[in-house]
N, C-alpha and C positions, 0 to 999 in steps of 0.2 A: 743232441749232446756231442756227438763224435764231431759235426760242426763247429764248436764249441771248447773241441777238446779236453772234454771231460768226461771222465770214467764212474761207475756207478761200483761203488763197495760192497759187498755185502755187510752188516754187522750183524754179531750174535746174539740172540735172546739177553736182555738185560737180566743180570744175577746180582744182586749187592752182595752176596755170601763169597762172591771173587773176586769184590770191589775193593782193593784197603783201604780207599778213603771214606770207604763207608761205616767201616770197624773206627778209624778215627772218629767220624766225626758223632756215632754213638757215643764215645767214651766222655768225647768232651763235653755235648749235654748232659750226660749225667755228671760229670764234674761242674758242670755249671750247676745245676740244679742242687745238689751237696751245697754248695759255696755260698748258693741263694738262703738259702734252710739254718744254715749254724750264723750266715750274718744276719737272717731273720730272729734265732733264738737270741743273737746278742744281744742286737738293738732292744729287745723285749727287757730280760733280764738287768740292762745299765739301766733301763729305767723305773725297773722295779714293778713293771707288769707282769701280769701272768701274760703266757703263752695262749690264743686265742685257738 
């Protein structure tokens, strides 16, 4: 590696609880998932089905 000139990093135990993009990108599955569900009740509803 030193050949190479390249250095070896350490990095720390993965944590997503210190991750913000982890806290993102929960929110926005669950906003996906919401979005999926009331455009599912609609679709249902315009057409005058019940909810399955």
């Amino acid at each position: 590696m030193e050949a190479a000139q390249c250095r070896l990093l350490y990095l720390p135990p993965y944590s997503p609880d210190l991750n913000k993009i982890e806290k993102c990108w929960s929110w926005l599955k669950a906003r996906i998932r919401h979005c999926i569900e009331v455009w599912r009740i609609r679709c249902y509803t315009s057409k005058g089905l019940t909810i399955p």
